[in-house]
C-alpha positions as CSV (number, residue, x, y, z in Angstrom):
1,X,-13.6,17.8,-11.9
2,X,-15.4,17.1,-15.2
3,X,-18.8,16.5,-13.6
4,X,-18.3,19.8,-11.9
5,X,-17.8,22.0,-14.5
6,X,-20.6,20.3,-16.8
7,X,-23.1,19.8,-13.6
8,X,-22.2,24.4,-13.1
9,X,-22.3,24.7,-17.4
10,X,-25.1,22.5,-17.9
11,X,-27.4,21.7,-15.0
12,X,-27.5,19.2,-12.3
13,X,-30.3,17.6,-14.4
14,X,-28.2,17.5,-17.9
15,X,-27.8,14.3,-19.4
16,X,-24.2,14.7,-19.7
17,X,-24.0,15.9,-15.7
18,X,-26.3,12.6,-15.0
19,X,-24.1,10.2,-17.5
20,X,-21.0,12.0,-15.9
21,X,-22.1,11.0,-12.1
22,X,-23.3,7.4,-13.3
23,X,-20.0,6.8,-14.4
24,X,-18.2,7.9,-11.1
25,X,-21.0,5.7,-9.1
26,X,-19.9,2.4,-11.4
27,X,-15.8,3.6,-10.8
28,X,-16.1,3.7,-7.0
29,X,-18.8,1.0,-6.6
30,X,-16.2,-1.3,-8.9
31,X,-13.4,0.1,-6.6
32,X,-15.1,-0.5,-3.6
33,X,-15.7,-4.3,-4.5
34,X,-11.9,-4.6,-5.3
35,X,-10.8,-3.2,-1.8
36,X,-13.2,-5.2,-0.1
37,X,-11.9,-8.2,-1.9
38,X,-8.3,-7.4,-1.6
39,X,-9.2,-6.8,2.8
40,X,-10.7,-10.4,2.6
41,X,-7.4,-12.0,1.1
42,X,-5.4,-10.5,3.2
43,X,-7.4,-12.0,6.2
């Protein structure tokens, strides 16, 4: 929700906005790794 509200209070193009979405792409990405590797163990 925080990229929200700064992306409506800030701009779409505000650093904080862009640092905000950079950050959720390097969560899911890491997260994303980890399920794939947990999906291969289980295998």
């Amino acid at each position: 929700m925080e990229m929200i509200t700064v992306g409506i209070e800030k701009g779409l193009l505000s650093e904080e906005t862009i640092k905000s979405s950079q950050e959720l792409d390097r969560l899911l990405n890491s997260y994303h790794k980890e399920a794939i590797g947990l999906s291969h163990v289980k295998n």
